[in-house]
NUKEDO-914081 format. One line per 2 residues: number of its first residue (from 0); their letters; for each residue x, y, z of C-alpha. Coordinates in nm, 2 decimals. Layout:
BEGIN
NUM	a	X:Y:Z; ...
//
This chain:
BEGIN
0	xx	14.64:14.49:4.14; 14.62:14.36:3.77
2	xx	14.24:14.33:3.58; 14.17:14.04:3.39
4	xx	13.87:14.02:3.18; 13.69:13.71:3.15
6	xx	13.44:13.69:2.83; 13.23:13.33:2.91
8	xx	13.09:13.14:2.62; 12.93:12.83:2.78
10	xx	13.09:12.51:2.80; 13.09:12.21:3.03
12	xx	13.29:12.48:3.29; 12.92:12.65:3.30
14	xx	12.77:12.37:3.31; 12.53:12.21:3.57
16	xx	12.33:11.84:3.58; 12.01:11.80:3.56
18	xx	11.79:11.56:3.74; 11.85:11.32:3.46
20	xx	12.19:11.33:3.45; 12.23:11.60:3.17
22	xx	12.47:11.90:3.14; 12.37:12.21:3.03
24	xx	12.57:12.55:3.02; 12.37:12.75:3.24
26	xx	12.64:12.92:3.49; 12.67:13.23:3.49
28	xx	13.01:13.42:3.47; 13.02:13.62:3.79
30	xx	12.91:13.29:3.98; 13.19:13.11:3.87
32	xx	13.46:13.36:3.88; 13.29:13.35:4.26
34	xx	13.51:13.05:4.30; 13.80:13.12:4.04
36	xx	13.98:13.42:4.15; 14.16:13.56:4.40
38	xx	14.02:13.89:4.50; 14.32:14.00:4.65
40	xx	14.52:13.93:4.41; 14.31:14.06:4.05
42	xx	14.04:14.26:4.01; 13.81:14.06:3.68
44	xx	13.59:14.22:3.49; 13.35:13.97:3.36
46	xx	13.15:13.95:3.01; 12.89:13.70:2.91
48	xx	12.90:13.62:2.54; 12.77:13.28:2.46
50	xx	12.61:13.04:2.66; 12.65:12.74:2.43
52	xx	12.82:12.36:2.46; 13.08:12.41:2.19
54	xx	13.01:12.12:1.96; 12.72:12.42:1.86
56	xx	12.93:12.72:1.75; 12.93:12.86:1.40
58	xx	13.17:13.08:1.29; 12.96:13.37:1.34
60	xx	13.00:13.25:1.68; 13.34:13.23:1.66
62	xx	13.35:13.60:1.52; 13.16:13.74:1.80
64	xx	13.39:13.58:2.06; 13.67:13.71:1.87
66	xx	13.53:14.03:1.84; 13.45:14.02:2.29
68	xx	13.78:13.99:2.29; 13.92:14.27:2.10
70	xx	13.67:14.50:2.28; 13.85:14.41:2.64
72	xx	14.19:14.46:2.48; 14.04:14.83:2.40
74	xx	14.11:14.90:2.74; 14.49:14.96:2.79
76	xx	14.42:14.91:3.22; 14.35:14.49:3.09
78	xx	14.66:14.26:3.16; 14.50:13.98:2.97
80	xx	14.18:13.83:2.87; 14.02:13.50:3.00
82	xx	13.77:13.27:2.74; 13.61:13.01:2.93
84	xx	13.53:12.78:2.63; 13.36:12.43:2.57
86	xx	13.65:12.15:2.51; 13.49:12.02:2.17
88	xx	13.57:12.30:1.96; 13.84:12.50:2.22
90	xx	14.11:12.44:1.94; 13.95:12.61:1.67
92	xx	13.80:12.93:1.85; 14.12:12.98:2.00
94	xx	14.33:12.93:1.63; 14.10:13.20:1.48
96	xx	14.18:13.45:1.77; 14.55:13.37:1.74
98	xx	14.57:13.43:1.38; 14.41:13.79:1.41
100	xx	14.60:13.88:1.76; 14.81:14.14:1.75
102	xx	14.85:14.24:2.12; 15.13:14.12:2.35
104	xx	14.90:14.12:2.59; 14.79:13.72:2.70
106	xx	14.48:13.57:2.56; 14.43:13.23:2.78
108	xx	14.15:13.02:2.72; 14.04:12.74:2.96
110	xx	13.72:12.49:3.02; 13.70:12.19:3.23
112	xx	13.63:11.80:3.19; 13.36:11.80:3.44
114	xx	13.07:12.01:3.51; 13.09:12.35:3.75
116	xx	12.86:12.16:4.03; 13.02:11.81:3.98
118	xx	13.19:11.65:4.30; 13.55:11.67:4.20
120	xx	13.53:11.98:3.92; 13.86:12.09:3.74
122	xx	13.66:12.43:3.67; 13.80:12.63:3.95
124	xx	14.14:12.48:3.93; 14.16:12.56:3.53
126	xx	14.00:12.88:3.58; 14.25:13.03:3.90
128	xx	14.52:12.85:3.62; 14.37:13.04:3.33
130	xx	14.39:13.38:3.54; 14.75:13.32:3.63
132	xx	14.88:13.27:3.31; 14.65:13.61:3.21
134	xx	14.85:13.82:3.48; 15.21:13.67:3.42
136	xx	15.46:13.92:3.26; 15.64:13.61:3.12
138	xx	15.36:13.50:2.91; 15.32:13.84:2.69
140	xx	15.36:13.81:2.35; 15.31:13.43:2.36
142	xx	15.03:13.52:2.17; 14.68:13.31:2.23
144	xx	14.76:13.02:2.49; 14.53:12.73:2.66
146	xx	14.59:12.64:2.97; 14.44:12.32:3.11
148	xx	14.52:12.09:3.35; 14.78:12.23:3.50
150	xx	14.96:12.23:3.17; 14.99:12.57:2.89
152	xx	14.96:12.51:2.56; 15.04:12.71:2.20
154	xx	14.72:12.75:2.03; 14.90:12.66:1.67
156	xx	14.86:12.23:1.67; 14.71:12.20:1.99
158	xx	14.42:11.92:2.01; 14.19:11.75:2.22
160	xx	14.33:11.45:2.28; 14.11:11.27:2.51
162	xx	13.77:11.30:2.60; 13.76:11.22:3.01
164	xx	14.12:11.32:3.08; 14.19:11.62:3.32
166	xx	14.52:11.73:3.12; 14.28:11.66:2.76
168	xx	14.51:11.86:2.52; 14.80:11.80:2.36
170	xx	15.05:12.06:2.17; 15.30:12.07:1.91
172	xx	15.59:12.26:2.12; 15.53:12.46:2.49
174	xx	15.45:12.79:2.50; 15.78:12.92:2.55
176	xx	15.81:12.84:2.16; 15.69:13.10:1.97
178	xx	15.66:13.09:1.63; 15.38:13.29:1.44
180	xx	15.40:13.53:1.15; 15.25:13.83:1.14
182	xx	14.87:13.84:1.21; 14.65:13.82:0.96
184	xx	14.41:14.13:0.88; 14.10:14.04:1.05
186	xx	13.79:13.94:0.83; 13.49:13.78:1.00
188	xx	13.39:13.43:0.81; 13.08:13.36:0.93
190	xx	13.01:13.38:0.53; 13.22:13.14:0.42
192	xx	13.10:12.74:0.44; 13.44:12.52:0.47
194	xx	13.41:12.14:0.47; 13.58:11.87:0.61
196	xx	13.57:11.54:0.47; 13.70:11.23:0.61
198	xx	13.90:10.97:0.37; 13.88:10.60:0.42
200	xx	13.95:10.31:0.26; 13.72:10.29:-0.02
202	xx	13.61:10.62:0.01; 13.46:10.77:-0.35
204	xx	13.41:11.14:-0.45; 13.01:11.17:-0.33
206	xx	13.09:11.39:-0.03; 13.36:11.60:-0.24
208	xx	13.05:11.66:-0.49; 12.78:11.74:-0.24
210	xx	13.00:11.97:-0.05; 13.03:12.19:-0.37
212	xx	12.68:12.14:-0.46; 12.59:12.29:-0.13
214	xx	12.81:12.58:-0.23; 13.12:12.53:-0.04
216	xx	13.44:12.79:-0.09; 13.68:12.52:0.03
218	xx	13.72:12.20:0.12; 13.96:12.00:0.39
220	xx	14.04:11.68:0.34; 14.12:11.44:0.66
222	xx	14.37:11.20:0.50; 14.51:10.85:0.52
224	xx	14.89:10.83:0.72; 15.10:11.13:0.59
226	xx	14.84:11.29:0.39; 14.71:10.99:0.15
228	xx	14.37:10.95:-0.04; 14.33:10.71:-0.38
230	xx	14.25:10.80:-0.75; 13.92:10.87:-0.73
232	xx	13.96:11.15:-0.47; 14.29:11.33:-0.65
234	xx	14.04:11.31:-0.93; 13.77:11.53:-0.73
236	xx	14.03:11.75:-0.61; 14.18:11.82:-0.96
238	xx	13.83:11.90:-1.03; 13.76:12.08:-0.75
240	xx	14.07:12.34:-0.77; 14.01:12.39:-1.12
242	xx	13.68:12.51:-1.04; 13.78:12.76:-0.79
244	xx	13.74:12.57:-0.49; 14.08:12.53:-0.27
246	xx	14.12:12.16:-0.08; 14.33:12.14:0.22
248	xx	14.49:11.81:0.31; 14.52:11.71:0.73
250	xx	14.56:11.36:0.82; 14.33:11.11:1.05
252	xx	14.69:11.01:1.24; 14.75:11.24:1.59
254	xx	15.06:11.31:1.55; 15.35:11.37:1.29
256	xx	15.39:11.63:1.01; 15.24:11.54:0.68
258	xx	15.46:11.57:0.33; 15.33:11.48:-0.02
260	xx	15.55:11.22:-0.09; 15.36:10.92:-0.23
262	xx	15.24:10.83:-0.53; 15.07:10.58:-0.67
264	xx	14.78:10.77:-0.82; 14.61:10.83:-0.48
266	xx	14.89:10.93:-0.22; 15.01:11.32:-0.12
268	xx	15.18:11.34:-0.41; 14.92:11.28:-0.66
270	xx	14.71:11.54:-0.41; 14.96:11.81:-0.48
272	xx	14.99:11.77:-0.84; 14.62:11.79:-0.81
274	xx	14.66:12.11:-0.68; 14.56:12.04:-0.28
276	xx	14.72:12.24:-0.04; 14.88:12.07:0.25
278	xx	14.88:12.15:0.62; 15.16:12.04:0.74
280	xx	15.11:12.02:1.15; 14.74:12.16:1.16
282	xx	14.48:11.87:1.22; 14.18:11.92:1.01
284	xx	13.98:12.15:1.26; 14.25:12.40:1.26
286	xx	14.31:12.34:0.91; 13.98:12.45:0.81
288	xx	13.96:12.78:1.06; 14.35:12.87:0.85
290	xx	14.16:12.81:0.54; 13.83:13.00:0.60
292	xx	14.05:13.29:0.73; 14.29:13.33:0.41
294	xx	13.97:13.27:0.23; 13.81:13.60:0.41
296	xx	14.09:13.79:0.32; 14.04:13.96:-0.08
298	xx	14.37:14.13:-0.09; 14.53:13.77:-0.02
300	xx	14.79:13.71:-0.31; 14.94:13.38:-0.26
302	xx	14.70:13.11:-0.12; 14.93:12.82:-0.15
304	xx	15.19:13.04:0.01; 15.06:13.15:0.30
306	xx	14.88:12.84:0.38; 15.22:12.67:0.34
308	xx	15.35:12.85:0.58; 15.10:12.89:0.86
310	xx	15.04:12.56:0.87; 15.39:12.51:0.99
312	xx	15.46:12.45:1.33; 15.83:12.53:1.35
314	x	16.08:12.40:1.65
//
């Protein structure tokens, strides 16, 4: 009989309503695995980590799920780890731990769309899912996976895609694809502040500036179409990179690589010649996690490089 070890961090999955009609992450993880698992089939060893709504982590939080993780995979008699995991911020939790995974062994996270006590739930459903996927030979070294709704998904370019939906992510390529370089030496970045900031039509340089005020070590930038801004932010990025501060480019648009190929004085290609670093398939939230991770690393060589490449979804 396989083990599975679940680590829970919260989420609408451990979530129940209120009398007023608010959810709150407050299930624990033995009762819900009470509903989850097959007994006969795997034996789960359960760890409580977090008990947060994702739209709260930090990346210290981040680090210690990361960390929860790598403690199970400690134990050679685990087939595969389970993160239960809010939606909101599933993406970027799960990117960190792919970048750092060196195991062939599965990691699968999984949440739900509806609360643990609601009527018609997708917890259990994702979660017996989740366990599957955990326990399937086929699915070692595929490297960090969600599966949701019925559906697996690469962790590299994978997105929320709608908030009600019961299949709410979307992915670059199936998890049959797997493309990844080598993993990353690990490097916790809870002390690292990485920004995003949106671009929009008019948009000036005051949130550029205020991000660096408040001591930022680098900077994404969610762009216009296939990576665009205008003068006065290539201006704050020149800036920017000169003074040691590495900017990211992602794009507002779901879907569709990004290439520096306007000009103009604002587009992607004044960006690069700015110095900006481009993620090619990443959206902005895994864009930053990439960023904050290479940032962690001080024997990193080539920042452009690597960033250039690991942003790079690949068919």
């Amino acid at each position: 009989m396989p083990t599975v070890a679940v680590v829970t961090t919260g989420g609408t999955i451990a979530s129940r309503r209120d009398e007023d009609g608010v959810s709150r992450p407050v299930v624990a993880g033995p009762d819900l695995l009470a509903t989850g698992a097959d007994p006969a089939a795997t034996e789960v060893h359960v760890t409580d980590v977090l008990s947060k709504d994702s739209s709260c982590l930090t990346f210290a939080d981040m680090d210690r799920v990361r960390a929860a993780i790598t403690a199970e995979l400690s134990n050679p008699d685990i087939a595969g780890v389970v993160v239960l995991h809010g939606t909101d911020t599933m993406e970027e939790t799960a990117f960190l731990v792919d970048l750092h995974h060196a195991d062939r062994r599965p990691v699968v996270f999984t949440g739900a769309q509806r609360t643990f006590d609601h009527p018609e739930s997708d917890a259990q459903a994702n979660l017996s899912s989740a366990i599957a996927a955990a326990t399937d030979p086929a699915m070692r070294g595929r490297g960090v996976l969600i599966s949701f709704g019925g559906v697996l998904h690469s962790v590299p370019g994978v997105r929320k895609a709608d908030t009600t939906a019961l299949d709410a992510f979307r992915s670059v390529h199936s998890p049959t694809h797997r493309h990844r370089a080598e993993p990353l030496p690990w490097r916790p970045i809870s002390g690292l502040r990485v920004d995003v900031v949106a671009v929009y039509p008019g948009a000036d340089r005051v949130q550029l500036d205020a991000c660096r005020s408040a001591g930022a070590h680098g900077l994404v930038l969610e762009a216009l179409g296939s990576g665009n801004a205008n003068p006065v932010i290539v201006e704050a990025v020149r800036e920017s990179v000169a003074a040691g501060v590495p900017v990211a480019v992602s794009t507002r648009v779901p879907r569709g690589s990004i290439f520096p190929t306007y000009g103009g004085g604002g587009g992607g290609y004044d960006l690069a010649a700015a110095g900006a670093l481009f993620s090619t398939d990443l959206r902005a939230g895994q864009a930053r996690i990439l960023l904050a991770a290479l940032l962690a690393d001080p024997d990193l060589d080539d920042l452009e490089k690597e960033f250039d490449r690991r942003s790079r979804i690949e068919p």
